[in-house]
C-alpha positions in Angstrom: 0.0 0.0 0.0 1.7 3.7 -1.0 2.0 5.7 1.9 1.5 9.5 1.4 3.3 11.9 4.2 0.9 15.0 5.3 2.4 17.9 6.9 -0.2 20.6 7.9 -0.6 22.1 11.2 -4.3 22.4 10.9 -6.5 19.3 12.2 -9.3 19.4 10.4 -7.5 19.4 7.3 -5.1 16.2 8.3 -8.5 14.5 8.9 -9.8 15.1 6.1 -7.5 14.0 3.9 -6.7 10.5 6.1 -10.6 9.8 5.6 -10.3 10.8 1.7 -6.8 8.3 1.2 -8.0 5.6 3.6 -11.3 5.2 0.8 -8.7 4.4 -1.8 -6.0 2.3 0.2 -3.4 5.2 0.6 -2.1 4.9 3.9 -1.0 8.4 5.8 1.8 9.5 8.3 0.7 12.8 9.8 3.1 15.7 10.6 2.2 19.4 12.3 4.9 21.2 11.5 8.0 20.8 9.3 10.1 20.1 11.7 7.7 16.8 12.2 7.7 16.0 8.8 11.1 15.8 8.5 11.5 13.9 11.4 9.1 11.3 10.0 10.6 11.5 6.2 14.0 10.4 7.5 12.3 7.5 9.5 10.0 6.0 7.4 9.5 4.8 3.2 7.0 7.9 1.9 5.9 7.8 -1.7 4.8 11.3 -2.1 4.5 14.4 0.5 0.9 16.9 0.5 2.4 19.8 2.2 0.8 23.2 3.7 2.6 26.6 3.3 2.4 28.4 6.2 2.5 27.0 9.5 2.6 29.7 12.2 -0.8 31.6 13.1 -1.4 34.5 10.9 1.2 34.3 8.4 0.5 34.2 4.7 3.8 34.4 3.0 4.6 30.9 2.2 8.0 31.3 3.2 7.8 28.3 5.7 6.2 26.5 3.1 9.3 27.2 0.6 12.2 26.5 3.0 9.9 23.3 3.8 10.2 21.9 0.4 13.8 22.7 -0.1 14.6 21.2 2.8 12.8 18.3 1.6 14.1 18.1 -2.1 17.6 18.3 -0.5 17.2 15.3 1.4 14.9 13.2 -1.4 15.3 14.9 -4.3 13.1 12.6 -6.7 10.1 12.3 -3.9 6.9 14.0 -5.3 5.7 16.8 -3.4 2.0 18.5 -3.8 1.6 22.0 -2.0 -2.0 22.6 -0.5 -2.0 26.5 -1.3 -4.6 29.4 -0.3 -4.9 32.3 -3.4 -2.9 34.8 -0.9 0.4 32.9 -1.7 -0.4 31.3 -4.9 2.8 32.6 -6.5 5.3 31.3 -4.4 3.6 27.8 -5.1 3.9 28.2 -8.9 7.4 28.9 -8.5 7.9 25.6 -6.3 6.2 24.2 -9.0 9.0 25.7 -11.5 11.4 24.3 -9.1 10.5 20.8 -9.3 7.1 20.7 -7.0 5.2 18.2 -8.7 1.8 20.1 -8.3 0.0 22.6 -6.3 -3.7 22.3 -5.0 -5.5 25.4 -3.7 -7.9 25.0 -0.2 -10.8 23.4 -0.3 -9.2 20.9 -3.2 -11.6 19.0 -5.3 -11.0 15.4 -4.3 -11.3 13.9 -7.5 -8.4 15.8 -8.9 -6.4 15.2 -5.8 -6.6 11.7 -5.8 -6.1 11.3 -9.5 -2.6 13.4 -8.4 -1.6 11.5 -6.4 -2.1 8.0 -8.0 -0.7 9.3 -11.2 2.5 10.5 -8.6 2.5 7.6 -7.0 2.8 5.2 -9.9 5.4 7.6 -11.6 7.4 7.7 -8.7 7.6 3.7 -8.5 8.3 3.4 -12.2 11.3 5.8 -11.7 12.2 3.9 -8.9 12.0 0.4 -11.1 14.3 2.1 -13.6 16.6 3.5 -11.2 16.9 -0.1 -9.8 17.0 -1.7 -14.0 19.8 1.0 -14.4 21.9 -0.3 -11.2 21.6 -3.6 -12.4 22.7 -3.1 -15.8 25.9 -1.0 -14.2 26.3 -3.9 -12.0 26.2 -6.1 -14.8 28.1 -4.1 -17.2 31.1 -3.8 -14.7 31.0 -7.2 -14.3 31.2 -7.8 -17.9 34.0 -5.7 -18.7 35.7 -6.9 -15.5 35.5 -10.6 -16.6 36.3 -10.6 -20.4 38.1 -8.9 -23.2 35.3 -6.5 -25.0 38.2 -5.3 -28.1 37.5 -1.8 -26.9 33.9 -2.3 -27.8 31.6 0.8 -27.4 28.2 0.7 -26.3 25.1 2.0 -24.0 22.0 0.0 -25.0 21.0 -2.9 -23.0 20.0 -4.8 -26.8 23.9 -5.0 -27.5 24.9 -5.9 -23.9 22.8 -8.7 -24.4 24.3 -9.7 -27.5 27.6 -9.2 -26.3 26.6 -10.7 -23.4 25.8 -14.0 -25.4 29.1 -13.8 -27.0 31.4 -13.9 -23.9 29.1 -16.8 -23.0 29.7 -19.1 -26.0 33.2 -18.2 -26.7 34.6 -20.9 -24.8 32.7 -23.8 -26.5 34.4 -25.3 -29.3 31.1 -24.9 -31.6 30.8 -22.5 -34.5 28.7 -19.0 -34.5 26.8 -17.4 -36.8 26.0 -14.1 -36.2 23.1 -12.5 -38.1 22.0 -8.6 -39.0 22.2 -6.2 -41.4 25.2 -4.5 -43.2 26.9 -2.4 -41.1 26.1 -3.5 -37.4 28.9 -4.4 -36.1 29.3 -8.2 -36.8 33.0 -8.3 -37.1 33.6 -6.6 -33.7 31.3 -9.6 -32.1 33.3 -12.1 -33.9 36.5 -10.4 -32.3 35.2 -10.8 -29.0 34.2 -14.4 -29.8 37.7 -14.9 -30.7 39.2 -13.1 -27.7 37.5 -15.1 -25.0 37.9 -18.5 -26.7 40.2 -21.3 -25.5 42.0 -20.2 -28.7 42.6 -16.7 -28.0 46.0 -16.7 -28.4 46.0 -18.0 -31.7 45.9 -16.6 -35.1 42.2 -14.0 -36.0 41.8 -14.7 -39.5 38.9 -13.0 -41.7 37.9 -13.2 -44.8 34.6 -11.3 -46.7 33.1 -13.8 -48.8 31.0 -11.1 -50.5 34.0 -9.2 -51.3 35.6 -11.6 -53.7 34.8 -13.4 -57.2 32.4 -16.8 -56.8 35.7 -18.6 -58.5 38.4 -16.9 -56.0 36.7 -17.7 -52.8 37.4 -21.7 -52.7 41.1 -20.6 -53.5 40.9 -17.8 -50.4 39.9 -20.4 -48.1 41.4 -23.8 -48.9 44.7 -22.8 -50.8 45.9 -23.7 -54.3 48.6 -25.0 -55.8 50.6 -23.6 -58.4 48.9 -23.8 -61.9 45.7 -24.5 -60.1 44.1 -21.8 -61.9 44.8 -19.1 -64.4 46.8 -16.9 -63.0 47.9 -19.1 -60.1 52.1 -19.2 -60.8 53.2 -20.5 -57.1 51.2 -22.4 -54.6 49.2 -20.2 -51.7 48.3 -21.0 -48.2 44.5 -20.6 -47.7 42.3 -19.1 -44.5 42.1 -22.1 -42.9 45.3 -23.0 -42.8 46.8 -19.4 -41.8 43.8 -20.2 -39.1 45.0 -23.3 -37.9 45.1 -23.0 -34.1 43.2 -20.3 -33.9 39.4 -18.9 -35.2 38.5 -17.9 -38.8 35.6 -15.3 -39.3 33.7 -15.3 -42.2 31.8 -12.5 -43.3 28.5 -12.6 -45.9 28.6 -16.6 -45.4 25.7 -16.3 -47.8 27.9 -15.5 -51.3 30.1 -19.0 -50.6 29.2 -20.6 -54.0 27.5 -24.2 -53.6 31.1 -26.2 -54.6 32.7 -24.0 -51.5 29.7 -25.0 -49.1 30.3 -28.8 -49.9 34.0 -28.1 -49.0 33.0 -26.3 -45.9 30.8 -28.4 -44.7 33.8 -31.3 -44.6 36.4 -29.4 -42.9 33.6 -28.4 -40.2 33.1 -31.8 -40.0 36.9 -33.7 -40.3 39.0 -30.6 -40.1 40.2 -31.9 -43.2 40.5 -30.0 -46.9 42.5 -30.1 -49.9 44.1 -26.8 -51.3 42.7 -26.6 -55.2 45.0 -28.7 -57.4 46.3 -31.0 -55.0 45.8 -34.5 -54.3 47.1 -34.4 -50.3 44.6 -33.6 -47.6 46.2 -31.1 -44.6 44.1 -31.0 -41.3 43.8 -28.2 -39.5 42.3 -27.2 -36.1 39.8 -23.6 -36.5 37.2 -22.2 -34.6 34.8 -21.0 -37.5 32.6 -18.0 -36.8 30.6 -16.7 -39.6 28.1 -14.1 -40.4 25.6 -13.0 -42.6 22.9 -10.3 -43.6 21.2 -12.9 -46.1 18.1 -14.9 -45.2 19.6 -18.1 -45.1 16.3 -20.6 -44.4 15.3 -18.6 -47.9 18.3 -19.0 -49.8 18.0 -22.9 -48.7 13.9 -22.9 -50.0 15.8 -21.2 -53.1 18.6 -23.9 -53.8 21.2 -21.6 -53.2 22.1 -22.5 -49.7 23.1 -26.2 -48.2 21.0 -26.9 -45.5 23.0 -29.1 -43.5 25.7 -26.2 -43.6 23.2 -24.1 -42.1 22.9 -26.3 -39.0 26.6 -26.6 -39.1 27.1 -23.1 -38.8 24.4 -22.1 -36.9 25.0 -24.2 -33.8 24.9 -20.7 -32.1 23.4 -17.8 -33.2 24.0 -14.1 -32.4 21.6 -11.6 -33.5 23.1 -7.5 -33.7 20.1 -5.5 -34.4 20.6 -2.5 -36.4 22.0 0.6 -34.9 18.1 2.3 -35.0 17.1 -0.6 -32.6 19.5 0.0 -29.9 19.2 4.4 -30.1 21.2 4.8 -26.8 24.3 3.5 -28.6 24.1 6.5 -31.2 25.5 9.4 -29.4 28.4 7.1 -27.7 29.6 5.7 -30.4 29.6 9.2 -32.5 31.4 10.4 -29.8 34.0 8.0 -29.9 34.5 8.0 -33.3 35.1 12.0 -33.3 38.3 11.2 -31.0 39.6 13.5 -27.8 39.0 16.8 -28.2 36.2 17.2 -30.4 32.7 17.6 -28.5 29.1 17.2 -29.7 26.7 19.8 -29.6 22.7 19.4 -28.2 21.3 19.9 -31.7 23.9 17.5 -33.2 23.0 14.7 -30.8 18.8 15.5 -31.3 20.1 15.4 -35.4 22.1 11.8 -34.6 19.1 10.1 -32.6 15.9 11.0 -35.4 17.8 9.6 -38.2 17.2 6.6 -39.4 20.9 5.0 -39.8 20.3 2.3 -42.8 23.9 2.1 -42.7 24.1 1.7 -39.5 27.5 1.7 -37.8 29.7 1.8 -40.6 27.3 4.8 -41.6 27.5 6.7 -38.6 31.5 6.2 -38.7 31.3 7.9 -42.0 29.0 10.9 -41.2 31.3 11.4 -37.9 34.6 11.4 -40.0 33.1 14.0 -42.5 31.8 16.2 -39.6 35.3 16.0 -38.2 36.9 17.4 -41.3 34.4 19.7 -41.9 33.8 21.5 -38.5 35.4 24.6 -38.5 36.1 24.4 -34.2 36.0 21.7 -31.9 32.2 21.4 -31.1 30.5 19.6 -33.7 26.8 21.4 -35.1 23.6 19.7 -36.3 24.6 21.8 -39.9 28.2 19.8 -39.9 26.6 16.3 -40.1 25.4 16.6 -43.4 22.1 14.5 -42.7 18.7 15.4 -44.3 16.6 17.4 -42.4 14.0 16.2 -40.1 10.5 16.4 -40.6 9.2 20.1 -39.9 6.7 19.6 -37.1 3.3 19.6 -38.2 0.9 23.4 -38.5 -1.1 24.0 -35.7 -4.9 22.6 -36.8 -3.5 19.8 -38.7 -3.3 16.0 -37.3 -0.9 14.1 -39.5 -0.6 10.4 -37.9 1.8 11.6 -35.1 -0.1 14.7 -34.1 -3.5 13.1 -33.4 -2.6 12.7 -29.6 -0.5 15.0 -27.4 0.6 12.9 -24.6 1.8 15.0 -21.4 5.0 14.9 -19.2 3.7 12.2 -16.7 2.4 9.8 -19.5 5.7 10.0 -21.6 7.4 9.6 -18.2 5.6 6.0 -17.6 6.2 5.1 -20.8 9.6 5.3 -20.6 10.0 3.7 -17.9 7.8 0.9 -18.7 9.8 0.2 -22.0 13.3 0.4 -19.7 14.6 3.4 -21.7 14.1 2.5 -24.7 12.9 5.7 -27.0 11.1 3.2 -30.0 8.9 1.0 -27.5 7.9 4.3 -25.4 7.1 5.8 -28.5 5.4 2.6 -30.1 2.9 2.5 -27.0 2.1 6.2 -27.3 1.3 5.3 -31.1 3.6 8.1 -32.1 7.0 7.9 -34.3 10.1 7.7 -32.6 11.0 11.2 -34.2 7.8 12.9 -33.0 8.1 10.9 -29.3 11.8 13.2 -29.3 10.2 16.3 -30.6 7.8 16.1 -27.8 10.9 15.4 -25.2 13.0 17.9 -26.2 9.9 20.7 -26.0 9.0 19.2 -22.3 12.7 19.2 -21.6 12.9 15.3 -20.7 16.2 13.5 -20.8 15.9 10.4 -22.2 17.2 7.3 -19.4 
């Protein structure tokens, strides 16, 4: 049951509003002076405080009322506090209000509306408290994490790539292969490097090759080796991936383009850890950790002929999935930041311009816009104007109600949203059926700081 602190030197009044809270399971710790209430704060779990503004006969100032609330705020600085207010000092309650009081009420109140406060209050205040505990958790975790393994100097805020990197650290050290999965761009290769880093076969050799970067008829020679004359062009033999591997892991990017011959071959030295460089009759073995990656819908290509099944299930023993940088938001602004370098500093409009773009090129395309905006800044605090992205949707005319604009939720409602989805800008703004750019529009104009 939510208990609610009421500090008020006048009787009839505390009675009054025990009677109203006990009717809707609020419990109530009474104080008569401030002093009391204090007293009783420092003692006892309140979820929100009603306070009075004047407590000694015939004054009407508010000033106890004021040095009552800082003295609170000091002491519990996110603990909701609603000032019962006559009209005669009704201005020094506004500018409580402006100071972080989270309402005023003038005598008599309207019960409805007071209750309606104070629930609303009281289930803010415990969603802020859930995501003050999430938040120490993830710190708690993340610490531990970066304690416990070798990250590669990985950078990252949102809990959607903790988990994934989580995952990672997890699987490193059994000898199975991993295929990790998500668009261009992500980040794929610095998950694989963690893979490798925590494995039992850290210390030995990282070898990558981009299957998507090479010819269909180059690739078998990239992995497996040929001998001279194996091919045109081939005048001395060449040691492939796997066996500059051996002993160590092998990451193969865009798994997908390996031509059907090359799966076949795969397939066997996942198997044996045996293979044949092209042109040669003698079979090497080696020892590799393979970890692969892709941005192609494999279970398609396989309906399409174009992919070996049993491959599939070879590689993907493990799977890691790195959503795209628009999926995990609170990664944006550390990650720009880090690829600017010491010195250089981002301004408030460039980080608002950095979280409502869209990023379909994710990582690699953020790396890119932060390079350009290096060269191009003319002093060390980077603008929205030298990021070069397309403007963001003018906010809509006042009478108008494009798809965004049909609702206006307030402060509190945006609030619990937040909280609800941990954080996490695109579910908040999902469950207020606005887009994620118009749910940041509406923070930056109620001056919330995103979690």
């Amino acid at each position: 049951m939510p208990t609610v602190l009421i500090i008020d030197d006048n009787a009839g009044v505390v009675l009054a509003l025990d009677v109203l809270f006990s009717l809707h399971d609020i419990a109530t710790l009474r104080a008569a002076s401030p002093q009391e209430g204090l007293d009783l704060l420092a003692r006892h779990q309140v979820d929100l405080v009603l306070q009075d503004m004047n407590f000694t006969a015939d004054t009407t100032s508010g000033a106890e009322g004021v040095a009552l609330f800082r003295a609170i705020r000091a002491r519990h600085p996110e603990l909701p506090v609603i000032l019962l207010t006559a009209w005669t000092h009704l201005d020094a309650a506004v500018d409580l209000v402006k100071a972080g009081a989270a309402d005023y009420l003038a005598k008599p109140w309207d019960d409805t509306r007071l209750i309606a406060t104070v629930n609303n209050l009281i289930a803010l205040g415990q969603a802020r408290r859930d995501l003050a505990r999430r938040a120490q958790a993830e710190q708690r975790q993340r610490r531990e994490l970066e304690a416990g393994h070798d990250l590669r100097g990985m950078v990252w805020q949102d809990p959607a790539t903790e988990r994934v990197i989580h995952l990672a650290c997890q699987v490193a050290r059994a000898d199975v292969p991993v295929l990790i999965s998500g668009p261009n761009g992500a980040g794929k290769e610095g998950i694989a490097a963690i893979i490798q880093a925590n494995s039992a076969v850290r210390d030995g050799p990282f070898v990558v090759l981009n299957c998507g970067a090479l010819p269909a008829e180059l690739i078998e020679a990239e992995l497996f080796g040929a001998e001279a004359g194996a091919y045109t062009g081939a005048t001395r033999a060449r040691e492939g991936k796997f066996e500059a591997a051996d002993g160590g892991s092998l990451f193969l990017d865009e798994i997908g383009n390996l031509p059907l011959a090359g799966q076949m071959k795969l397939l066997r030295v996942l198997e044996t850890g045996r293979f044949e460089r092209l042109g040669a009759n003698r079979e090497r073995q080696v020892k590799v950790r393979v970890i692969s990656a892709t941005n192609a819908d494999l279970p398609a290509m396989i309906r399409a002929g174009t992919f070996r099944e049993d491959l599939f299930y070879r590689l993907n023993v493990i799977e890691l999935k790195v959503p795209p940088l628009a999926a995990r938001p609170a990664d944006i602004v550390p990650l720009a930041v880090h690829f600017l370098g010491a010195g250089r500093q981002l301004h408030a409009d460039a980080q608002a311009a950095l979280l409502a773009h869209g990023w379909p090129g994710n990582v690699r395309e953020l790396k890119n816009v932060m390079l350009r905006a290096s060269l191009l800044a003319r002093g060390d605090l980077i603008l929205a104007g030298d990021l070069g992205l397309p403007a963001a949707p003018a906010a809509p005319p006042a009478g108008a109600a494009p798809d965004d604009a049909g609702r206006e939720p307030d402060r509190d409602a945006i609030g619990l949203a937040l909280a609800r989805a941990g954080g996490v800008v695109a579910q908040a703004a999902a469950e207020l059926g606005l887009s994620r750019q118009a749910l940041y529009r509406r923070m930056e104009r109620l001056g919330i700081v995103r979690p």
